[in-house]
C-alpha positions as CSV (number, residue, x, y, z in Angstrom):
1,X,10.8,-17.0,31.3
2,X,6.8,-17.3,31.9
3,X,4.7,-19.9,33.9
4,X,3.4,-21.5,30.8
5,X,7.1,-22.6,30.1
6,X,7.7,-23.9,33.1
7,X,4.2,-25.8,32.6
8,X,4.9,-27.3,29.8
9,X,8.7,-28.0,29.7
10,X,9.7,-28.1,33.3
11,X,8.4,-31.8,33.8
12,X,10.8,-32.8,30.9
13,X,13.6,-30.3,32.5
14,X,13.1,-32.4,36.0
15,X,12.9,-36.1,33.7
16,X,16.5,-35.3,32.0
17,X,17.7,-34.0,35.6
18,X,18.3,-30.5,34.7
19,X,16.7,-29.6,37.7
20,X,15.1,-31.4,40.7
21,X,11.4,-31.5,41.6
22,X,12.4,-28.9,44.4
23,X,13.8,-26.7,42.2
24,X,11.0,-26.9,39.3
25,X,8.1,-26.3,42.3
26,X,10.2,-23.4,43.7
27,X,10.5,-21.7,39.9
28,X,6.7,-22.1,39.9
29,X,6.2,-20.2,43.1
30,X,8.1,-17.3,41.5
31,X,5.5,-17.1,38.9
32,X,2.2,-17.0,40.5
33,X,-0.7,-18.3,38.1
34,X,-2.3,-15.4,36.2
35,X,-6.1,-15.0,36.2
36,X,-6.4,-13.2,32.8
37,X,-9.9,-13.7,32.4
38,X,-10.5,-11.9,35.9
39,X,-8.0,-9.6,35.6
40,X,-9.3,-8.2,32.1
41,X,-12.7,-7.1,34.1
42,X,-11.1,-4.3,35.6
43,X,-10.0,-3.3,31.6
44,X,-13.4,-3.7,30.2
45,X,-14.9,-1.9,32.8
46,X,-13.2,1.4,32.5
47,X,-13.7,1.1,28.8
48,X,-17.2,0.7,29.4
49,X,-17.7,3.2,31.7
50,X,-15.3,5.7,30.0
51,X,-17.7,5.1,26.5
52,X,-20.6,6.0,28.7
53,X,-19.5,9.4,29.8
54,X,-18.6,10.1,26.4
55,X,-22.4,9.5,25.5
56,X,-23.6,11.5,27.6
57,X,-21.2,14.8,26.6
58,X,-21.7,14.3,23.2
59,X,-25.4,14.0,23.8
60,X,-25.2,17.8,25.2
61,X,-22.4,18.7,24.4
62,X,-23.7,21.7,21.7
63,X,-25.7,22.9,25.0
64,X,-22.7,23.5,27.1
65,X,-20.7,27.0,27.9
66,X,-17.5,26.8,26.0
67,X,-15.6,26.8,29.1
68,X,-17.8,24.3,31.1
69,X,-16.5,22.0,28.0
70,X,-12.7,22.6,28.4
71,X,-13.1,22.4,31.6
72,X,-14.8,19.1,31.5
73,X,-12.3,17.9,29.2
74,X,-9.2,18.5,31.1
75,X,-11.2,17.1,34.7
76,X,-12.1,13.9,33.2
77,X,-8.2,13.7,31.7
78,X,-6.7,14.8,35.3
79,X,-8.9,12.7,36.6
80,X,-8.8,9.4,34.7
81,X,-4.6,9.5,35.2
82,X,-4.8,10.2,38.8
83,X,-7.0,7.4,39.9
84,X,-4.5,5.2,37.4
85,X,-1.9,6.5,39.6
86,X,-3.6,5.7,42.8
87,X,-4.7,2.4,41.9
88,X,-1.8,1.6,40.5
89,X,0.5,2.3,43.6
90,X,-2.0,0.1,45.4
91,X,-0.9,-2.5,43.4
92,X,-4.1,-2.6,41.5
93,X,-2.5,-2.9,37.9
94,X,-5.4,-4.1,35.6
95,X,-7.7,-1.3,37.4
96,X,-4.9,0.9,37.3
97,X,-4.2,0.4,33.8
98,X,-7.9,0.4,32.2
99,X,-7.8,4.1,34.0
100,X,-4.5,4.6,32.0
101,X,-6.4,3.6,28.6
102,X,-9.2,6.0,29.5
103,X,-7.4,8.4,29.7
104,X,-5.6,7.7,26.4
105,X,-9.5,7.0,24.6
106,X,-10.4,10.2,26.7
107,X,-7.2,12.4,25.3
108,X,-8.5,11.5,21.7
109,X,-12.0,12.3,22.1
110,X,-10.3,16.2,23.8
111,X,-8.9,16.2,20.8
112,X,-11.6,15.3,18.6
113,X,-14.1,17.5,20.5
114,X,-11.7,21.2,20.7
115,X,-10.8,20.7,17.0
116,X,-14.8,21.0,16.3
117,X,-15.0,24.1,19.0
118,X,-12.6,25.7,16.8
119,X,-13.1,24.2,13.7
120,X,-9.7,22.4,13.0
121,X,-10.0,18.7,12.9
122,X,-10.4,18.9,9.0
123,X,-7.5,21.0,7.9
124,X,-4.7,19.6,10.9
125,X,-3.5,16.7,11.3
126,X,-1.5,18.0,14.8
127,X,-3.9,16.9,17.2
128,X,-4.5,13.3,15.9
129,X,-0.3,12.8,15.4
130,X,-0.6,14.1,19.6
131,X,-2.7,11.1,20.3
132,X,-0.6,8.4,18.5
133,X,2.7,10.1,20.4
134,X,0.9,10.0,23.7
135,X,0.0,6.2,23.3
136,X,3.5,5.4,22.5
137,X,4.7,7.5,25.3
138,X,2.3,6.0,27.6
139,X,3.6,2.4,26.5
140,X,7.1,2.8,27.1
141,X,6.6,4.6,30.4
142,X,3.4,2.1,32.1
143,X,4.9,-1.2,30.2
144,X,2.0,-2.2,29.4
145,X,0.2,-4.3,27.0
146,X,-2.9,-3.1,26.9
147,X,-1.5,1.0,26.2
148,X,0.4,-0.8,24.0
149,X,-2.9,-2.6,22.0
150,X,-5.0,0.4,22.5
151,X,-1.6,2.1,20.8
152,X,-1.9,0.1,17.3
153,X,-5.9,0.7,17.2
154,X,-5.3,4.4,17.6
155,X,-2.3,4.4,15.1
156,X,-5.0,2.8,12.5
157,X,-7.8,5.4,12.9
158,X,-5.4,8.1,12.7
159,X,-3.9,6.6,9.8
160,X,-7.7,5.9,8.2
161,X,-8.5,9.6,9.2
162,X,-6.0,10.6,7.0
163,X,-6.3,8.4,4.2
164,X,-10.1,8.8,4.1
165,X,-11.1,12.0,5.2
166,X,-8.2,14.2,4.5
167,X,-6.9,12.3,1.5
168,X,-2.7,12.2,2.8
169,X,-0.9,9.4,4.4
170,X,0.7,9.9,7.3
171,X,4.4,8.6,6.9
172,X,5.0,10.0,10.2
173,X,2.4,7.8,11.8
174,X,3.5,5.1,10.3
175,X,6.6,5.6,11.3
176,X,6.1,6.0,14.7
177,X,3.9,2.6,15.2
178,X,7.2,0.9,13.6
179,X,9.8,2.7,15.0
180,X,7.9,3.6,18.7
181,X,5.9,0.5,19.2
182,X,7.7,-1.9,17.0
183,X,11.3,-1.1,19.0
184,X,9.1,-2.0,22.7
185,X,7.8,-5.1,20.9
186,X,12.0,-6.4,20.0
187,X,13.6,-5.1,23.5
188,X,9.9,-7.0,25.1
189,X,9.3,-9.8,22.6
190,X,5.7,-11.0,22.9
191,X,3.4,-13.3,21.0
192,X,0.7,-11.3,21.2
193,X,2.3,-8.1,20.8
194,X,3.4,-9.2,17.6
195,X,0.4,-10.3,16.0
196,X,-1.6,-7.5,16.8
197,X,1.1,-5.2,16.2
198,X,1.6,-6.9,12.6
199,X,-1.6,-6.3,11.7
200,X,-1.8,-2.7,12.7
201,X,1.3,-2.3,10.1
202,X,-0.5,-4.5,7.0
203,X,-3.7,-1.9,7.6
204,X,-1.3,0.9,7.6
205,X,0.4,-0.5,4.2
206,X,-2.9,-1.4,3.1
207,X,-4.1,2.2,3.2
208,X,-0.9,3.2,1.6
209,X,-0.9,1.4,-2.0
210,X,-4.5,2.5,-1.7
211,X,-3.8,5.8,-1.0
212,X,-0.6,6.3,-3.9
213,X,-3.5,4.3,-6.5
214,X,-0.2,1.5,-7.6
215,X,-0.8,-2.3,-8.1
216,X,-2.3,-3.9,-4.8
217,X,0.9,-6.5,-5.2
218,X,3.0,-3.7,-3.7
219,X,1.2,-4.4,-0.5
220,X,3.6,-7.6,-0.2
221,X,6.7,-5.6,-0.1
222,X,6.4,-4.1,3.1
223,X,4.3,-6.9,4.0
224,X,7.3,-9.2,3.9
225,X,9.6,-6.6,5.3
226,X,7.4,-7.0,9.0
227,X,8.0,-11.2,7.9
228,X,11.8,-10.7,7.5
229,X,11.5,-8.4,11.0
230,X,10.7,-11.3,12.9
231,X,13.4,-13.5,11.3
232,X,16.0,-11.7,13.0
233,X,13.8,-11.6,16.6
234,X,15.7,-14.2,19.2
235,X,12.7,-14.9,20.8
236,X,11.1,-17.7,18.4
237,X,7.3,-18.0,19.7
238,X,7.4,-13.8,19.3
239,X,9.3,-13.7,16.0
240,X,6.5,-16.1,14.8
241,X,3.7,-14.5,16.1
242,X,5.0,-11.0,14.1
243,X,5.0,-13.6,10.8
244,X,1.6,-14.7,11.4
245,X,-0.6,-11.9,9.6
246,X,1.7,-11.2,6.6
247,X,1.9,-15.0,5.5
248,X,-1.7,-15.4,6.6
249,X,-2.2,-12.2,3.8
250,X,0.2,-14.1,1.2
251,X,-1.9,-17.5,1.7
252,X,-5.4,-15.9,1.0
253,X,-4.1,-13.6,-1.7
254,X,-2.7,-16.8,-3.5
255,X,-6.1,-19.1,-2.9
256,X,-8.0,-15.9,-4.1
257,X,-5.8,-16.2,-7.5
258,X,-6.4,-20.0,-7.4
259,X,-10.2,-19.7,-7.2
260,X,-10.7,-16.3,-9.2
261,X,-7.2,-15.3,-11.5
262,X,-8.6,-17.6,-14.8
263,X,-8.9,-14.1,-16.9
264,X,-5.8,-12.0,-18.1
265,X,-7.7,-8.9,-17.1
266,X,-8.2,-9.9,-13.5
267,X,-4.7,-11.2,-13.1
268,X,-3.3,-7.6,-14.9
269,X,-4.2,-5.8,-12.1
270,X,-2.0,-7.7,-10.3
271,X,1.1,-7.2,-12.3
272,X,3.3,-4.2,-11.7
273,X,6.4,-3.0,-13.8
274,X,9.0,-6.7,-13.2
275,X,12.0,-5.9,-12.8
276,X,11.4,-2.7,-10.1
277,X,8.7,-5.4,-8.3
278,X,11.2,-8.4,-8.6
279,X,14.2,-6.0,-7.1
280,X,12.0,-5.0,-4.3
281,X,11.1,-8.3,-3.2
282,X,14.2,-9.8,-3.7
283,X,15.9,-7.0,-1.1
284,X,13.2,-8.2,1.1
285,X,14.0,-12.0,0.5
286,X,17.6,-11.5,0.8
287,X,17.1,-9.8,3.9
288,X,15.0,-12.4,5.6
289,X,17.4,-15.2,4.5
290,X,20.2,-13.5,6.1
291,X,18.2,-13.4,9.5
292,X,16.8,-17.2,9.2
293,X,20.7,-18.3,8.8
294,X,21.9,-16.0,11.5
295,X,18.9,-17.4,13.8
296,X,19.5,-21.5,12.2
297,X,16.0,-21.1,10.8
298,X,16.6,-21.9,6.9
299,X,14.5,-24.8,7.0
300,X,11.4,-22.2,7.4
301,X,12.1,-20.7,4.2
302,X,10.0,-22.3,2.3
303,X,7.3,-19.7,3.8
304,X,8.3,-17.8,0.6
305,X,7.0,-19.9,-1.7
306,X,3.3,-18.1,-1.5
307,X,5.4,-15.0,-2.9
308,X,6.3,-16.5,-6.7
309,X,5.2,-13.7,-8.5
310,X,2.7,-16.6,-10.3
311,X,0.0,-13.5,-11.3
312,X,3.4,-12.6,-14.5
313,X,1.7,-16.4,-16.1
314,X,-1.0,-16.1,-18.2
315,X,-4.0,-16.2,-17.1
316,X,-6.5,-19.4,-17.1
317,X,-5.4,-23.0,-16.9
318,X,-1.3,-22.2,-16.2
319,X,-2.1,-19.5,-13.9
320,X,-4.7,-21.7,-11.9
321,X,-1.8,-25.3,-12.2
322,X,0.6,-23.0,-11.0
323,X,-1.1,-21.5,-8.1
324,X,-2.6,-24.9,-6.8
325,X,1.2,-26.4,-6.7
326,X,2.7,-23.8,-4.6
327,X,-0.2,-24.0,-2.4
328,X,0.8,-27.6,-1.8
329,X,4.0,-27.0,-1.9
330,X,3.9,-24.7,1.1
331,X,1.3,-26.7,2.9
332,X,3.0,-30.0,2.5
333,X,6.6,-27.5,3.3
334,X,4.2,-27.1,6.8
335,X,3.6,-30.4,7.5
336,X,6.9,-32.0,7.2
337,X,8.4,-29.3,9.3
338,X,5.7,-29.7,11.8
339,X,6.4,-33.7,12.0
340,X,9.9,-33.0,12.0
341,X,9.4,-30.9,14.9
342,X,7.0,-33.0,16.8
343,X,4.8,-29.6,16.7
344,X,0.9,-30.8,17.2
345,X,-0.5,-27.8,16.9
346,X,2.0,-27.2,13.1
347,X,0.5,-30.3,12.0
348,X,-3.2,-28.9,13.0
349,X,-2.4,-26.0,10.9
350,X,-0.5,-27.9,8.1
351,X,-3.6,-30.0,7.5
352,X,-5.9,-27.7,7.5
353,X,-4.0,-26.0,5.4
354,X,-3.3,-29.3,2.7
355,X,-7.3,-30.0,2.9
356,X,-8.4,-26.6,2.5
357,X,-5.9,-26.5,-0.8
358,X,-7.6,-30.3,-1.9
359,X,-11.1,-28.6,-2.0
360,X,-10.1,-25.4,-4.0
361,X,-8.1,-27.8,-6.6
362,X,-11.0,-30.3,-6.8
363,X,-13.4,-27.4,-7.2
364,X,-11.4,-25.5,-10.2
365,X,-10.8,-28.4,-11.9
366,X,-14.1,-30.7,-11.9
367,X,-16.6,-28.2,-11.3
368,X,-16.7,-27.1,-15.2
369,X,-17.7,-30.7,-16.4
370,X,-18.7,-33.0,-14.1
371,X,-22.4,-34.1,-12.9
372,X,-22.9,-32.1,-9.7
373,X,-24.2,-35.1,-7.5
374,X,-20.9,-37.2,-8.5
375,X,-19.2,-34.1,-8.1
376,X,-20.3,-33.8,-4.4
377,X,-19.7,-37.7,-3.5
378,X,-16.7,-37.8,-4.7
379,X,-15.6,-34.9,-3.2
380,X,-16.7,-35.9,0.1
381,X,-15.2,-39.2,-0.2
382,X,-11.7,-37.4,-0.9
383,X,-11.8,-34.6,1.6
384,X,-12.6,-37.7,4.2
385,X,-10.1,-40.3,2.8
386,X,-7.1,-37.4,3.3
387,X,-8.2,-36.2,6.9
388,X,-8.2,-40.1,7.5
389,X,-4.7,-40.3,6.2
390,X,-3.2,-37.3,7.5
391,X,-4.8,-38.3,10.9
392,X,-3.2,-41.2,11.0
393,X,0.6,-39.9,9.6
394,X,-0.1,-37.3,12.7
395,X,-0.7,-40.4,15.2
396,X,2.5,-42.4,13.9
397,X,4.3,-39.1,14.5
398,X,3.6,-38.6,17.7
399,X,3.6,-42.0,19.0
400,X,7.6,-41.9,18.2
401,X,9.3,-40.1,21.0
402,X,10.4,-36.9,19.8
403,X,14.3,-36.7,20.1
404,X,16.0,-35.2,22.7
């Protein structure tokens, strides 16, 4: 349970007589208000201070006795983790934990820095794997959210590294931000864990159907695996949170195919071999239904309608209709569930969503032939008339008292 819960629900809790007013002010008291823009000084200032001694070293570093840099090295480590310790038993945790993420930058750049002393950083990849286990291993011993956002950034650059430099994907790495992080984020479910750790894995599945040269629509297999992950996550506002990035990649990929898929040879890029890319998806789709009717979440299945393989149609005018309706289709799917739901911040999204779709179908299919100041006008008058509309529907919602 957090604050912000009892902010926002334990006035109804008290209303329905769950608990008294007492009760509700004494749960408060057990979960003192946190100052997060105060406490993310001490963060930000470690960071900050930690880049600046790594200026300076790499400024003269080439100048240095090779022992005076090891020995440099391993101070600044020993002593980055001992003030953490000391600060941290002081009960000075964002202080204490910056120092913790220093040390972790400050291990990488060790790293970094001896495999150019002995000229290794281009031929192993043993040193960079070190820092992504050390990250993990620093998460799941501190508990702590920032190791654990410092953990996905450093599981990308080694990953990029890789890809870019040394021209192999790490399956390993990848592995272990799934398997190392992604187990701390299910037995810690949090909404900001999830997010950032979601993205971390599209990158790293990014840089893979890069990396093996195959049709960028493979990117939504794996992509929709993370989707069906949080499906089966008991802890809604976390398990939606982990959804966030890959339907936010399934929405743009589909408006991009609204606005630019007209041609067979764009839209062939997109196609890869049906029946292999159908099975895969499928798994995936069978997978995430099984979790959204073990969890009573069917009705947010229609999330998969921005994964109709619609790129198989011909190009041009079928290809562009099609698109455009399941991009209604799943922003009007938002919307109903959101007023359903008495959701505010749903229907915010839902809208946005529903208008942003009106402007890409009224610019693919007037643009070609009609007069661009009637064009304009009318298109103002209808972006205006349907944020008046959906306005209002939103005001009728909420004016209703949700159910109990």
């Amino acid at each position: 349970m957090s604050r912000k819960l009892l902010e926002t629900d334990g006035a109804e809790w008290v209303r329905k007589g769950i608990i008294s007013p007492e009760q509700h002010a004494q749960l408060l008291a057990l979960y003192p208000a946190e100052q997060r823009a105060i406490g993310l000084l001490p963060l930000l200032g470690s960071l900050l201070i930690g880049l600046s001694a790594l200026s300076v070293v790499a400024a003269n570093w080439q100048e240095m006795p090779e022992l005076m840099r090891l020995g440099l090295l391993l101070g600044s480590l020993t002593g980055a983790y001992a003030a953490a310790e000391y600060f941290l038993r002081r009960q000075y945790e964002a202080l204490g934990m910056g120092l913790v993420g220093l040390g972790l930058i400050l291990f990488g750049a060790s790293i970094v820095l001896t495999s150019q002393m002995y000229q290794l950083i281009g031929y192993d990849l043993t040193g960079l794997l070190a820092w992504a286990v050390v990250g993990i291993l620093l998460t799941w011993l501190y508990r702590s959210q920032f190791v654990f956002l410092l953990t996905v950034v450093i599981g990308g650059i080694v990953q990029g590294y890789n890809t870019g430099q040394l021209g192999v994907f790490s399956y390993f790495t990848a592995a272990l931000t799934a398997g190392g992080l992604g187990y701390y984020w299910w037995r810690r479910p949090d909404s900001l864990l999830g997010g950032v750790l979601a993205t971390g894995l599209l990158w790293q599945a990014a840089l893979l159907v890069n990396h093996l040269h195959i049709k960028i629509t493979w990117f939504f297999v794996p992509a929709m695996l993370i989707y069906a992950a949080g499906d089966w996550q008991t802890d809604r506002p976390a398990g939606r949170a982990l959804q966030g990035p890959p339907l936010v990649a399934a929405f743009l990929f589909t408006l991009g195919l609204a606005l630019f898929g007209e041609t067979d040879t764009y839209a062939g890029e997109l196609r890869p071999p049906l029946l292999a890319y159908l099975a895969a998806l499928g798994g995936v789709l069978a997978l995430s239904l099984w979790g959204k009717r073990a969890r009573g979440r069917l009705s947010s299945a229609t999330d998969w309608l921005l994964l109709l393989p619609g790129f198989y149609l011909p190009g041009g005018l079928p290809l562009a209709v099609a698109t455009l309706v399941v991009l209604y289709a799943y922003s009007g799917s938002v919307l109903a569930r959101a007023h359903n739901e008495h959701n505010p911040d749903r229907v915010t999204l839902g809208t946005a969503l529903f208008i942003l779709t009106t402007a890409v179908a009224y610019f693919k299919l007037t643009w070609g032939f009609m007069d661009k100041s009637l064009f304009f006008l009318l298109g103002g008058l209808l972006l205006l008339g349907l944020w008046w509309f959906l306005r209002r529907r939103a005001t009728q919602t909420f004016s209703v008292k949700a159910p109990d």
